[in-house]
C-alpha positions as a Markdown table, in Angstrom:
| # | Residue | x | y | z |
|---|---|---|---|---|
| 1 | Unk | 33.9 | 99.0 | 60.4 |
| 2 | Unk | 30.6 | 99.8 | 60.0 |
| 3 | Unk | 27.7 | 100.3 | 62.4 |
| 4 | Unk | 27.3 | 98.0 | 65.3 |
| 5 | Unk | 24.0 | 96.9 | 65.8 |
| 6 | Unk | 22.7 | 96.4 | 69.1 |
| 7 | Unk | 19.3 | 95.4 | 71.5 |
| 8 | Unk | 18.3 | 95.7 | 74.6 |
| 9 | Unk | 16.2 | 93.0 | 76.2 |
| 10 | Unk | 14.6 | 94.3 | 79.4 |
| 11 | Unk | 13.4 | 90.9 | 81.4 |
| 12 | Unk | 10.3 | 91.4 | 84.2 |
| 13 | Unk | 10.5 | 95.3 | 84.2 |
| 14 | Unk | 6.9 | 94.8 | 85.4 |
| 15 | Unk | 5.0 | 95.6 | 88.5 |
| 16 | Unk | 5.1 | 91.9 | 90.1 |
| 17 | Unk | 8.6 | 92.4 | 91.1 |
| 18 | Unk | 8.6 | 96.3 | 92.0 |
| 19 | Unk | 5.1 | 97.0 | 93.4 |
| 20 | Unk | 5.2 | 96.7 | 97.5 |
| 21 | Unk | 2.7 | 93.7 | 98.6 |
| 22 | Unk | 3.3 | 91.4 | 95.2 |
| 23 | Unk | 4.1 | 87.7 | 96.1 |
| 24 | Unk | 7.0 | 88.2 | 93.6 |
| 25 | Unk | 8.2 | 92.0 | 95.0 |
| 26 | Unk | 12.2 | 92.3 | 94.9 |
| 27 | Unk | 12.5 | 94.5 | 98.1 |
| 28 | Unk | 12.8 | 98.8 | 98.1 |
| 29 | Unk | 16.4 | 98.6 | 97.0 |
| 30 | Unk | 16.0 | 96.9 | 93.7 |
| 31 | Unk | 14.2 | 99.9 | 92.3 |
| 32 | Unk | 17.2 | 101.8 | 92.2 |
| 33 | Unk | 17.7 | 100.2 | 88.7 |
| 34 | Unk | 15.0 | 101.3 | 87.0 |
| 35 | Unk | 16.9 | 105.2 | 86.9 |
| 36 | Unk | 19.7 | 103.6 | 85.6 |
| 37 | Unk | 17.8 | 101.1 | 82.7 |
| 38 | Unk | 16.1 | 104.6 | 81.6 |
| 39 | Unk | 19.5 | 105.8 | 81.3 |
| 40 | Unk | 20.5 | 103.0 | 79.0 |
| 41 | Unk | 18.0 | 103.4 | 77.1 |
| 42 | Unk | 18.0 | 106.5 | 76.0 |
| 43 | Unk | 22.1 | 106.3 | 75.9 |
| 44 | Unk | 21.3 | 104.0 | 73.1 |
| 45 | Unk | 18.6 | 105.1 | 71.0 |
| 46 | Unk | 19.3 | 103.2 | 67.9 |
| 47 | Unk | 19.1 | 99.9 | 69.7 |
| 48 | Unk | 15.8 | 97.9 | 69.4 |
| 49 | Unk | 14.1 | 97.5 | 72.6 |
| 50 | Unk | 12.6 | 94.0 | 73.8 |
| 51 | Unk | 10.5 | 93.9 | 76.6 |
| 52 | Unk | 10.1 | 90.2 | 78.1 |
| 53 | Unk | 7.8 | 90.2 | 80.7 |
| 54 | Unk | 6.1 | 87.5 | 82.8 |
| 55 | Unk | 2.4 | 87.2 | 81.8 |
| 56 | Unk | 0.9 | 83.7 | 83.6 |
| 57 | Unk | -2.6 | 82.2 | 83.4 |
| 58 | Unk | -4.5 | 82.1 | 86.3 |
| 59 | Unk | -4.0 | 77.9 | 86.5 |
| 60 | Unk | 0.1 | 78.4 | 85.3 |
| 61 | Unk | 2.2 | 75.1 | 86.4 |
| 62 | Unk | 4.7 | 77.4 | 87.6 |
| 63 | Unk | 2.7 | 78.6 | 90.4 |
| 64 | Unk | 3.9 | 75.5 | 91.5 |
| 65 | Unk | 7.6 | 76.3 | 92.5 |
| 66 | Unk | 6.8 | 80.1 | 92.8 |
| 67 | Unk | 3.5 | 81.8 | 94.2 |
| 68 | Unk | 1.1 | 82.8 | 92.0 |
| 69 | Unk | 2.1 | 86.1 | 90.2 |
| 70 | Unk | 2.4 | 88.6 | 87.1 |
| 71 | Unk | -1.3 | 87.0 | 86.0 |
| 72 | Unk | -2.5 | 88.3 | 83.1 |
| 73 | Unk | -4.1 | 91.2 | 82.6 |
| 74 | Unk | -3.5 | 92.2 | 86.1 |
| 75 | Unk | -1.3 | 95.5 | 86.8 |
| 76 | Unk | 1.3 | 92.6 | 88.0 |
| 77 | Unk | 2.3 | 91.9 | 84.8 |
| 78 | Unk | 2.1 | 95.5 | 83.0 |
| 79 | Unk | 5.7 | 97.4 | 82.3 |
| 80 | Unk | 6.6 | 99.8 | 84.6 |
| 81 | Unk | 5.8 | 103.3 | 84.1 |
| 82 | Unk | 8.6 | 104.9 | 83.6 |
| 83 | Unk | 9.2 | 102.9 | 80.3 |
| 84 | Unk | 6.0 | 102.8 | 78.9 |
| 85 | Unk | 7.1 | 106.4 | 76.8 |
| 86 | Unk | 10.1 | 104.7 | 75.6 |
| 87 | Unk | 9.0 | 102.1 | 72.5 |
| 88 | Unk | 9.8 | 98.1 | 72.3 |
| 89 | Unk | 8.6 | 95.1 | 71.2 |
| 90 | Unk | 6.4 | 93.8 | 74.2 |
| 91 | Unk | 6.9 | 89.7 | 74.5 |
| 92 | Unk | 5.0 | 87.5 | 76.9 |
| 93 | Unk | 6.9 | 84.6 | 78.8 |
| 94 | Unk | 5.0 | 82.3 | 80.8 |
| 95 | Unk | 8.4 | 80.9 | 82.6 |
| 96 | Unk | 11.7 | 81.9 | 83.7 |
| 97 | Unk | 12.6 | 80.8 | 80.5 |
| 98 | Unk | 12.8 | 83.8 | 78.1 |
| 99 | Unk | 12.8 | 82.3 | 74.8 |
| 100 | Unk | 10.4 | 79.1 | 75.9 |
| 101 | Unk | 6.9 | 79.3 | 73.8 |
| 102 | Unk | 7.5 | 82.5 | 72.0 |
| 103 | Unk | 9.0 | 84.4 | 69.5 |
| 104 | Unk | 11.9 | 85.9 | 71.3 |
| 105 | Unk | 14.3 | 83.9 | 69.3 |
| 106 | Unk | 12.8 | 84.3 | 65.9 |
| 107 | Unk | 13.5 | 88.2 | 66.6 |
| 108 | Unk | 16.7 | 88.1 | 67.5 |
| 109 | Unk | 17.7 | 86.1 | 64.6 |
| 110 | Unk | 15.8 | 88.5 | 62.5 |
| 111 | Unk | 17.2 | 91.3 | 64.1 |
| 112 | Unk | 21.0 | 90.0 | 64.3 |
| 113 | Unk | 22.9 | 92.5 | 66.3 |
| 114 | Unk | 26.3 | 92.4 | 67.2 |
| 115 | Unk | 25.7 | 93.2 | 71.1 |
| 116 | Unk | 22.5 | 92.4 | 73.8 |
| 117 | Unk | 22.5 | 94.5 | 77.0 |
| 118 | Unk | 20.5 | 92.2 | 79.4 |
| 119 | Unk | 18.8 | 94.4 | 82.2 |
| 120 | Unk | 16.1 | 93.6 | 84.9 |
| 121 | Unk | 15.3 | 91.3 | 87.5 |
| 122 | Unk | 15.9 | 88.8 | 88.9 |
| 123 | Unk | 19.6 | 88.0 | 87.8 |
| 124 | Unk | 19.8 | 84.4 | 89.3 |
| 125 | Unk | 16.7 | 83.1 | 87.7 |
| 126 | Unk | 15.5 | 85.2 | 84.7 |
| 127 | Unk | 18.1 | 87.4 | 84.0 |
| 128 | Unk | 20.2 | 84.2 | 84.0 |
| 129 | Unk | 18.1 | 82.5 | 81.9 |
| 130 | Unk | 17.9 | 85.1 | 79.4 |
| 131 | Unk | 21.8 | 85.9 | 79.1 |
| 132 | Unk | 22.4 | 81.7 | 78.9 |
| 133 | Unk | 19.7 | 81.4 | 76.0 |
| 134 | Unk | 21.2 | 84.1 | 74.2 |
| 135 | Unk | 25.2 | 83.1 | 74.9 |
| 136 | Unk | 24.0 | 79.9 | 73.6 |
| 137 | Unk | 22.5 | 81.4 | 70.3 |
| 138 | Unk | 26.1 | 83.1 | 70.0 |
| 139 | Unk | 25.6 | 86.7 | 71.1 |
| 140 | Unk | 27.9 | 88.9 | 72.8 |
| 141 | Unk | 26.2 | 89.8 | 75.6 |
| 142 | Unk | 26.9 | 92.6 | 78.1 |
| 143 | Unk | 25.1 | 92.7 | 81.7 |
| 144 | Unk | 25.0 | 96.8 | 83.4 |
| 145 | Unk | 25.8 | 96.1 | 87.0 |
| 146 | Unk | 23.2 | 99.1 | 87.8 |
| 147 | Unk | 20.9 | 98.1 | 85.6 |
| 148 | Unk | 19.9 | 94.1 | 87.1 |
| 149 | Unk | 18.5 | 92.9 | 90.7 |
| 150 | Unk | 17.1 | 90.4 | 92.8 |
| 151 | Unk | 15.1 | 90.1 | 96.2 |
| 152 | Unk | 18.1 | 87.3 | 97.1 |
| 153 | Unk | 21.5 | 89.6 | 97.2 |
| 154 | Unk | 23.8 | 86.0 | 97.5 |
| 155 | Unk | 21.9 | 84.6 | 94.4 |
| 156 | Unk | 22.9 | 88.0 | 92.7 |
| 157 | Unk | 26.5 | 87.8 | 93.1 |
| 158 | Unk | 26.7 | 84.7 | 92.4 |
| 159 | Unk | 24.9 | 84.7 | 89.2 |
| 160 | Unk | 26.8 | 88.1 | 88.8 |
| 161 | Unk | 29.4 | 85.8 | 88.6 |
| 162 | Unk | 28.4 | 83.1 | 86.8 |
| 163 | Unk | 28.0 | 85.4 | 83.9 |
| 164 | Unk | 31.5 | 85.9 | 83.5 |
| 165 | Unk | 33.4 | 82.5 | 84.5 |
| 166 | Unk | 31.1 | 80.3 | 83.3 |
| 167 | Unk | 28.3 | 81.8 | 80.5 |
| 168 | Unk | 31.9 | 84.2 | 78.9 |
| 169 | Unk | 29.1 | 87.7 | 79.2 |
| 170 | Unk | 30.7 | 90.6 | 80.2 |
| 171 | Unk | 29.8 | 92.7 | 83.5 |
| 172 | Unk | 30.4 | 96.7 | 82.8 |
């Protein structure tokens, strides 16, 4: 058997969701992944990196369910620090939506690995939208239980859940 190919997509690892005082800020505790997603990454070196990260106009429709957040061009909707040494494709999503109005599914058909780690925040609504869009392109995709989080710790477990019994990803 020859090499397995694998990627990373990394969803909202951005300073809307882990900088204290954002409308969007997942709470002190879910920064305990970030450790964890560096460790991934450079576990897997070989695997190509994909940064999806929130990036709305000032005037965004969406600012209609959530408050306005991750505008771009503000330090909202800039990666985190800690992986800005460690290479990726950058991607802009303007919804919860990963693949919606971008390339993100051109690359991954492009890229065709054989396995997608999904990592960031928040698992019930953009990690869960990412690890749907991609079980429904046919990917095997595996979720790192260290490695997502959300402000709302019910919505995690059940979308924790969901993963498994309903979307067939696997939890390690």
């Amino acid at each position: 058997m020859g090499d397995v190919k694998e990627a990373i997509v990394l969803v909202d690892l951005i300073g809307g969701f882990f900088e204290p005082g954002c409308p969007l800020y997942c709470g002190d505790e879910v920064k305990s992944i970030v450790p964890n997603v560096v460790s991934l990454l450079i576990s897997k070196p070989e695997a190509t990196r994909i940064f999806v990260c929130d990036s709305h106009r000032v005037d965004d429709p969406e600012f209609k369910m959530f408050p306005p957040h991750c505008v771009e061009g503000t330090s909202e909707s800039r990666i985190l620090p800690q992986f800005e040494r460690l290479p990726g494709l950058i991607i802009k999503k303007r919804t919860f939506d990963v693949f919606y109005g971008n390339e993100l599914s051109e690359i991954m058909q492009e890229l065709s690995p054989d396995r997608v780690y999904v990592v960031g925040v928040c698992t019930d609504i953009c990690v869960l939208y990412a690890v749907a869009g991609l079980r429904v392109r046919g990917y095997d995709v595996i979720v790192p239980k260290n490695c997502v989080g959300s402000f709302d710790k019910d919505s995690h477990e059940w979308a924790m859940n969901h993963f498994v019994k309903v979307l067939g990803a696997r939890v390690e």
